[in-house]
C-alpha positions in Angstrom: 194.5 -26.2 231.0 194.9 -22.4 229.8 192.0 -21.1 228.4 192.2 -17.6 226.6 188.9 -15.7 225.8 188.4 -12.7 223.7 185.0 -10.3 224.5 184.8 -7.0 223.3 181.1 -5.6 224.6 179.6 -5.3 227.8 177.3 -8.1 227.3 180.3 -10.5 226.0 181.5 -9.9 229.8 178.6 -10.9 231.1 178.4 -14.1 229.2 182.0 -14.5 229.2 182.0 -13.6 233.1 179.8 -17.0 233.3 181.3 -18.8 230.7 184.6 -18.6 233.1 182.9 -19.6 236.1 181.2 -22.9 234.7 184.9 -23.5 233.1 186.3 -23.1 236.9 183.7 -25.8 237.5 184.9 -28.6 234.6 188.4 -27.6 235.4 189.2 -27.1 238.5 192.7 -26.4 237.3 191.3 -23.9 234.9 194.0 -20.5 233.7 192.1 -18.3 231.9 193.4 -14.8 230.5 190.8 -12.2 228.8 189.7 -9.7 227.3 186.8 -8.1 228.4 185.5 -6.5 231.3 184.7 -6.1 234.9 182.8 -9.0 235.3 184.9 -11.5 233.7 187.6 -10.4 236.1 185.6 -11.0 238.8 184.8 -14.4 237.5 188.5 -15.3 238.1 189.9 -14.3 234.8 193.1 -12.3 234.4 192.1 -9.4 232.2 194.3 -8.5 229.3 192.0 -5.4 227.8 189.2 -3.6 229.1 186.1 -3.6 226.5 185.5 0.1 227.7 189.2 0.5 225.1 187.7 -1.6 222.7 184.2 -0.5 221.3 183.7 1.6 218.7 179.8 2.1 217.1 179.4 2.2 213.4 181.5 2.2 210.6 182.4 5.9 210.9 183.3 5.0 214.2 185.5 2.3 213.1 187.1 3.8 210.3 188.1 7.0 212.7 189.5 4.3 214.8 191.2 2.2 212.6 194.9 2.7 213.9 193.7 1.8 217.5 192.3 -1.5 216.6 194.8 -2.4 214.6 197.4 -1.9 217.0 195.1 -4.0 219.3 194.9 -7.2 217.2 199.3 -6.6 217.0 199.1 -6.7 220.6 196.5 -9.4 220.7 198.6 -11.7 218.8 201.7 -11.1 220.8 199.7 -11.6 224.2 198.6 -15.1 222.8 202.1 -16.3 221.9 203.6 -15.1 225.5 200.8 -17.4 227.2 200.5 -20.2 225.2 196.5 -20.8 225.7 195.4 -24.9 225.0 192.5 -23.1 223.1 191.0 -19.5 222.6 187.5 -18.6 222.5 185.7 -15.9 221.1 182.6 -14.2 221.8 180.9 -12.7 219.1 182.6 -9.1 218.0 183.2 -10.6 214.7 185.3 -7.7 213.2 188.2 -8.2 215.7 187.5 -11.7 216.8 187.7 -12.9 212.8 190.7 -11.8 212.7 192.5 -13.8 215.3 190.7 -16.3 214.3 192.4 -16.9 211.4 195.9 -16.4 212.1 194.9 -18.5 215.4 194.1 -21.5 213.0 197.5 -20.8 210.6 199.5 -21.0 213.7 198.2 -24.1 215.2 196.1 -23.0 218.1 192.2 -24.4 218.6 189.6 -22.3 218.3 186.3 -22.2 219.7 183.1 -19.4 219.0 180.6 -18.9 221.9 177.8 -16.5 220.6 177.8 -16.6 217.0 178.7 -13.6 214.7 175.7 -12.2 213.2 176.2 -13.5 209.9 172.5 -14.7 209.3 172.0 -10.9 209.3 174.6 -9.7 207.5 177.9 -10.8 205.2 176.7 -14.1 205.1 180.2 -14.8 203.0 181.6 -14.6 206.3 181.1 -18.5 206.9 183.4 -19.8 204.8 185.8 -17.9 207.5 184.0 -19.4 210.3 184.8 -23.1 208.4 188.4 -22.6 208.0 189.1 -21.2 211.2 187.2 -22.5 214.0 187.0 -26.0 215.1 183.8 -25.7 216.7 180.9 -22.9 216.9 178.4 -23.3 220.5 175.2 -21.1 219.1 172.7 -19.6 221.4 169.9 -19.3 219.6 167.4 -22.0 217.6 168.0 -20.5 214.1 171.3 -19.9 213.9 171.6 -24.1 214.0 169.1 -23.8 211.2 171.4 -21.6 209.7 174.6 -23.2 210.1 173.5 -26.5 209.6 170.7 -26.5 207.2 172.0 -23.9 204.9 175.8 -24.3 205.3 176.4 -27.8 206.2 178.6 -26.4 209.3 177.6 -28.4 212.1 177.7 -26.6 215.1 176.5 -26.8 218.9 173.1 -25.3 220.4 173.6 -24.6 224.2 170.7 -22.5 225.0 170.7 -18.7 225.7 173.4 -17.5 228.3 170.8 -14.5 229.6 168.3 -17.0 231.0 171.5 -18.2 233.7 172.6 -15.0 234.4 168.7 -13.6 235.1 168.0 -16.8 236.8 171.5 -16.1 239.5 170.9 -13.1 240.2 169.7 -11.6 243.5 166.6 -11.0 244.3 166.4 -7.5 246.0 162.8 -5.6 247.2 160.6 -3.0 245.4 160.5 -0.5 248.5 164.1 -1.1 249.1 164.7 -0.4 245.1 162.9 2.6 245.5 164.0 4.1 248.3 168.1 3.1 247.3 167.0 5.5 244.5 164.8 7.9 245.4 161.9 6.7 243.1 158.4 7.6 243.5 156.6 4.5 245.4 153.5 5.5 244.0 154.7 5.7 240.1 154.2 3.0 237.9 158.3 2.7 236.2 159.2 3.0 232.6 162.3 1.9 232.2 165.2 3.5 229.4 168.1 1.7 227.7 169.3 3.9 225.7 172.5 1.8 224.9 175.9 1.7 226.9 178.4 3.6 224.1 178.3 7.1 224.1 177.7 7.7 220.7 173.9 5.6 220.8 173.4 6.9 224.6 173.5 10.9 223.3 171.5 10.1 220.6 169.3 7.7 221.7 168.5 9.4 225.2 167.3 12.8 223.6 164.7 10.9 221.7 163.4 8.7 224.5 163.0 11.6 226.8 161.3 13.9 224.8 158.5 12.6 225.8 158.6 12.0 229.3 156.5 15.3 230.2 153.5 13.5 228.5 153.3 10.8 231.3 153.7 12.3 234.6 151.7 9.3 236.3 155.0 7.0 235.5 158.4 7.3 236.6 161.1 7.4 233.7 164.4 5.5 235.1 167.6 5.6 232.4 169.3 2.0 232.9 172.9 3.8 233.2 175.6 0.9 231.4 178.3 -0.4 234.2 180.8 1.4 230.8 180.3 4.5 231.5 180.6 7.4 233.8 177.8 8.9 236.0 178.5 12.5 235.3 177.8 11.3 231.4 174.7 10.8 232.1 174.1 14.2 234.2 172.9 16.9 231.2 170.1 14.6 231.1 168.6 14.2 234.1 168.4 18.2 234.4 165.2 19.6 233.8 163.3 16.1 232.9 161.0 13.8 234.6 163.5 10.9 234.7 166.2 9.8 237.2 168.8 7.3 236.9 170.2 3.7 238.4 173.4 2.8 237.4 174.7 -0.7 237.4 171.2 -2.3 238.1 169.3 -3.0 235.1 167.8 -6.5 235.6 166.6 -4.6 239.2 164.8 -1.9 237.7 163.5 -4.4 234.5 162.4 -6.5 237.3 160.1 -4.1 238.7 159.4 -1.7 235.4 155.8 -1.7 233.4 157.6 -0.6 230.4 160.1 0.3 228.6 162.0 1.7 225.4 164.8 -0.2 224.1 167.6 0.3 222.5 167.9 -2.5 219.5 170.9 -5.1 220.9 171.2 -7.4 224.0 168.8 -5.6 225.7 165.7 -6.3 223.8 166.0 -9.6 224.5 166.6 -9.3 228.4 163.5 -7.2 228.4 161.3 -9.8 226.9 162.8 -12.5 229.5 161.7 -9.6 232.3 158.1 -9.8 230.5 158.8 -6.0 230.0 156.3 -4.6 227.0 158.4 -3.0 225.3 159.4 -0.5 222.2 162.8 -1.0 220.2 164.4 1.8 219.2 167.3 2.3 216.8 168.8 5.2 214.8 172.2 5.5 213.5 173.9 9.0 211.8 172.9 8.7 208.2 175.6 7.7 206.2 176.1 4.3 209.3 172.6 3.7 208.4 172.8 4.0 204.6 175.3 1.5 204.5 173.7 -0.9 207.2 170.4 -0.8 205.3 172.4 -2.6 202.2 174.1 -5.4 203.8 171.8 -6.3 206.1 169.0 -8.5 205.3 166.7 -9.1 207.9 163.0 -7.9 207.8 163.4 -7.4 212.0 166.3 -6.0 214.1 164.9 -7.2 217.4 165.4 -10.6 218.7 163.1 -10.7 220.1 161.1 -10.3 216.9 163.7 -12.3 215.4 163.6 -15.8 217.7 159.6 -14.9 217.0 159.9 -14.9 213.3 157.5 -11.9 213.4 156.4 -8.5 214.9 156.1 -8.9 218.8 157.2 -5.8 220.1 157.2 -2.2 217.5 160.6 -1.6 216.5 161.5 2.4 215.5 163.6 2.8 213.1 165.7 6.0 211.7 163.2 8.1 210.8 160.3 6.7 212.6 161.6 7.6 215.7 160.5 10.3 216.5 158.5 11.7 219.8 155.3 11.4 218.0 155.6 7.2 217.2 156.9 7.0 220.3 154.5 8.6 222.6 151.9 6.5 220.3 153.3 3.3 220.5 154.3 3.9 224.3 150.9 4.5 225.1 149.7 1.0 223.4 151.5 -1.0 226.0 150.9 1.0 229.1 147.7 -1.1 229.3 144.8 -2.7 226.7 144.9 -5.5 224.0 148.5 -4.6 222.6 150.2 -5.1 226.1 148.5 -8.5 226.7 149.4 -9.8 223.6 152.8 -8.7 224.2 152.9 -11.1 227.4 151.5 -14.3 225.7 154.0 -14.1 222.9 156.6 -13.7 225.9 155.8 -16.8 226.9 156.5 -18.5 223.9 159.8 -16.9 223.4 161.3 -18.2 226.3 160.4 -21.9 225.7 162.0 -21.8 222.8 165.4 -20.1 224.2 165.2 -23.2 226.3 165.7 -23.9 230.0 168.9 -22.7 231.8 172.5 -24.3 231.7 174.0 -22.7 228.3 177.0 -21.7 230.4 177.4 -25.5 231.7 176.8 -26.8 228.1 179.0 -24.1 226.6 181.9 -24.5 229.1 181.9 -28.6 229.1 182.3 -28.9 224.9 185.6 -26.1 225.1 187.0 -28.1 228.0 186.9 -31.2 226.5 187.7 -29.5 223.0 190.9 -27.8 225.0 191.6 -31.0 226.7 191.0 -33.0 223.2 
């Protein structure tokens, strides 16, 4: 069967990257042809677009680059024709990934959605889209089925949480080795930075978290450089500052961090299943923000808060984060009754992400959908 699979972020290709290998599994005989990135072609897929040409951070940011993504979905469309997928599957990236969706469906081609669209968060109108045009929706976390099902009647598919397989395959690799690869301190306690992995979050993100690095000179501050972008990017900020860099080694350095300030996304989540105490950060230019702040809905923007259905981990937002909230609410989870708490609700989180196998789950319903 030909399988065709649209991501457009860096952590779509890491779900997507597995998605394809548990597909490879069901169907041996398995062509898949994607967009997304690095991993996904490792995976065995043939990669149409790299994500890296693909994402663009707020509406400013989209509108400036309107021309580009609309030339993409022209050339998305035509790609599809040319190879004649059984069925095409989208992970999340709504805006582009809606699209195709629905001149997918008007031209006769099945549709499947693995990581839902945010709409519980924003533009919930968005479902009666989802209804026409996909035939079925695999969800990853608990309340989106609540969501789809109890509040929209759209029955849909909860596989678990892909980020609990890919944490659970990944290679184990040694502290001292870690350290040494990179030149840490083995002495230094690490606090690890994710500042984001599009330019436009990392600049302004990044300033912020290491304004106050100076302040703790007993812990090592490590920036989590994203697999999208270049190492000499990252250079202006590692002059002058108590902080080096790994690049391409997150779930290492999470592994082996106290800490750690978070950009909101992905990332807060893989945190929590590191048991990382953490702080969520987020801050958009203002008029991205002004218009976030009136379509979206929710009281949290973690989710880990989220899953939790209530304050787990301090999130930062616009104004509030600032150096002085952050050295405060960095210094609450170094150590004391905050971090502990922090751990226990940990705990809770992941049982009810569920076990591992989303992948599996995921990749046996569009097999048999494709092969349907």
């Amino acid at each position: 069967m030909k399988y065709y699979i649209i991501a457009g972020e860096a952590s779509g290709d890491l779900h997507g990257s597995n998605l394809i290998k548990a597909i490879k599994v069901e169907d041996p005989e398995a062509h898949v042809r994607c967009w997304g990135g690095d991993l996904m072609k490792e995976a065995g897929g043939t990669l149409v677009k790299h994500y890296k040409q693909m994402a663009f951070m707020g509406f400013l940011e989209v509108l400036m680059n309107l021309n580009t993504i609309f030339k993409n979905i022209a050339f998305c469309k035509t790609d599809i024709k040319n190879s004649a997928p059984d069925i095409i599957v989208f992970i999340d990236y709504s805006g582009f990934n809606l699209r195709i969706a629905k001149w997918a469906k008007e031209n006769g081609y099945r549709t499947n959605y693995y990581i839902s669209p945010q709409i519980w968060a924003s533009r919930e109108g968005r479902i009666e889209k989802i209804k026409r045009d996909i035939d079925a929706m695999h969800v990853i976390l608990p309340f989106e089925k609540e969501f789809y099902e109890g509040k929209h009647q759209y029955p849909v598919n909860f596989v678990g949480h892909p980020l609990i397989d890919a944490i659970s395959m990944r290679a184990e690799i040694d502290e001292s080795t870690f350290r040494k690869s990179f030149r840490l301190d083995e002495r230094k306690p690490i606090i690890a930075l994710l500042p984001g992995s599009r330019k436009q979050e990392v600049q302004k993100m990044l300033s912020i978290m290491l304004s106050i690095t100076e302040d703790f000179p007993d812990y090592e501050f490590v920036i989590a450089g994203a697999p999208s972008l270049e190492t000499e990017f990252y250079q202006p900020f590692l002059e002058g500052q108590n902080v080096k860099m790994v690049k391409n080694k997150t779930y290492d350095l999470l592994s082996f961090a106290t800490a750690a300030l978070v950009t909101s996304g992905t990332a807060t989540l893989e945190t929590a299943l590191f048991g990382v105490p953490q702080v969520v950060c987020y801050k958009a230019n203002w008029v991205s923000y002004q218009i976030a702040k009136r379509i979206i809905t929710l009281e949290y923007i973690s989710l880990v808060n989220l899953i939790m259905k209530k304050e787990v981990v301090k999130e930062l937002i616009q104004n509030d984060l600032n150096t002085e909230r952050l050295k405060k609410e960095l210094t609450a989870i170094l150590t004391g009754k905050k971090r502990e708490e922090i751990l226990i609700e940990y705990t809770e989180l992941r049982q009810k992400l569920g076990g591992v196998g989303a992948s599996k789950k995921a990749a046996a319903l569009i097999v048999a959908n494709a092969k349907s």
